[in-house]
C-alpha positions in Angstrom: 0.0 0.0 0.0 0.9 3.8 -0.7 -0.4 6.9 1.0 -1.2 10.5 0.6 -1.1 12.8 3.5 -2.3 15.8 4.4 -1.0 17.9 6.7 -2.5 20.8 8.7 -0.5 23.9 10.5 -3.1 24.3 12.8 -1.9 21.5 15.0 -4.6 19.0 13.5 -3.4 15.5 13.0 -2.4 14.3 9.5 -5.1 13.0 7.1 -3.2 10.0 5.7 -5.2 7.6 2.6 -4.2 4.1 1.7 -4.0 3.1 -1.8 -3.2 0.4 -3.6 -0.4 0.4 -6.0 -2.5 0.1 -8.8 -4.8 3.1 -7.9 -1.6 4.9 -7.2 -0.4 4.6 -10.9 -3.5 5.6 -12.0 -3.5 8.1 -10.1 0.0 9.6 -10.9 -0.2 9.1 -14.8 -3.6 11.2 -14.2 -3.8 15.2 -14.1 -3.1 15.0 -10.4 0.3 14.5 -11.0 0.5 17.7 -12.5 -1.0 19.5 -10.2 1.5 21.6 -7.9 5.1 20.8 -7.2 6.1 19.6 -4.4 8.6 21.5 -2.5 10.5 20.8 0.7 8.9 22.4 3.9 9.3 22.0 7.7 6.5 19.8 9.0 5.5 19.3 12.4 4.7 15.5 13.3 4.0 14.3 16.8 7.2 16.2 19.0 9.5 16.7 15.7 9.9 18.6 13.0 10.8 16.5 9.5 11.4 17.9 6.1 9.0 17.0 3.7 8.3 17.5 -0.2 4.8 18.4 -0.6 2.7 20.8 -2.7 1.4 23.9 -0.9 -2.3 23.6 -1.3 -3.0 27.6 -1.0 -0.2 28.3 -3.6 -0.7 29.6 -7.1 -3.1 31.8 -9.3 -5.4 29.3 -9.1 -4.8 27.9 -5.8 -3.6 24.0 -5.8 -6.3 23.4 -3.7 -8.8 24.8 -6.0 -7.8 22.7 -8.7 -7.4 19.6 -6.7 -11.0 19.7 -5.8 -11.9 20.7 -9.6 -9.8 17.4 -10.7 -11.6 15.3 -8.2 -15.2 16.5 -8.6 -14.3 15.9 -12.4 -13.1 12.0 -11.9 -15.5 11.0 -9.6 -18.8 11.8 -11.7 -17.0 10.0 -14.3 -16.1 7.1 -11.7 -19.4 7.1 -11.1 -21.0 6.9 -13.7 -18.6 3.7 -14.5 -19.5 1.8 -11.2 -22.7 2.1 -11.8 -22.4 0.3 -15.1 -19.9 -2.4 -14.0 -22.0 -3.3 -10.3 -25.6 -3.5 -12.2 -28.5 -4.3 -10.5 -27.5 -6.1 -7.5 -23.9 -7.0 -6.9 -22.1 -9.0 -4.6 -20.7 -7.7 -1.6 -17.1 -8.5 -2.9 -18.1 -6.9 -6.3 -19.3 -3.9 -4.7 -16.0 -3.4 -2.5 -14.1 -3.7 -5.6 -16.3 -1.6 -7.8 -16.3 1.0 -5.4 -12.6 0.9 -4.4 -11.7 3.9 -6.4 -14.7 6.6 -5.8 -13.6 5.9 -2.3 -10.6 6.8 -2.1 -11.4 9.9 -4.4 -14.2 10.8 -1.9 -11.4 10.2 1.1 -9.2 13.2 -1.3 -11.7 15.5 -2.1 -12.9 15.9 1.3 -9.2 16.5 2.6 -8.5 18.5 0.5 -11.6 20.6 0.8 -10.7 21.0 4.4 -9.0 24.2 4.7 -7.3 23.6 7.8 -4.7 21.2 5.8 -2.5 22.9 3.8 0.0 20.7 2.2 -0.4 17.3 0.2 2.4 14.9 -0.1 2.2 12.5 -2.7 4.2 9.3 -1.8 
């Protein structure tokens, strides 16, 4: 498994998602690799301070954030729409879980991100 984190500077505990590896290449060859660069920054975890690269969520014209949330709100009506072709009319519980593995883990992002008291991503 991989993870994205997000990190807050309001003292909030990191939002960390679980991926697999295939949803992770998906995800990287997608537009949301493009979004942002990720930059070293001083991040505080538990009683330290660690040097991470991650993308600034409030930075840009168009703040990463912004598009972020644009991205995702873009892939998840398409996931959707495509779950809702593959499950049919009454899947499996196993088919379902599967099926619904990736508008998950979208929904997990978007809401993150949304969450304006995180304000960097790291992509790992």
């Amino acid at each position: 498994m991989l993870d994205i984190s997000l990190y807050s500077t309001l003292g909030k505990p990191p939002i960390t998602i679980d991926v697999s590896e295939s949803f992770y290449q998906w995800l990287i060859q997608s537009d949301f690799a493009e979004i942002g660069i990720a930059r070293p920054h001083p991040i505080q975890l538990d009683d330290e301070t660690v040097e991470l690269a991650v993308v600034d969520l409030e930075k840009g014209n168009v703040s990463n954030r912004q598009r972020f949330r644009e991205f995702l709100l873009e892939v998840i009506a398409q996931e959707a729409c495509t779950m809702l072709q593959q499950l049919g009319e009454s899947p499996s519980q196993e088919k379902y879980q599967h099926g619904t593995y990736k508008l998950r883990r979208l929904q997990q992002l978007r809401l993150g991100i949304e969450d304006k008291s995180y304000q960097f991503l790291q992509r790992v």
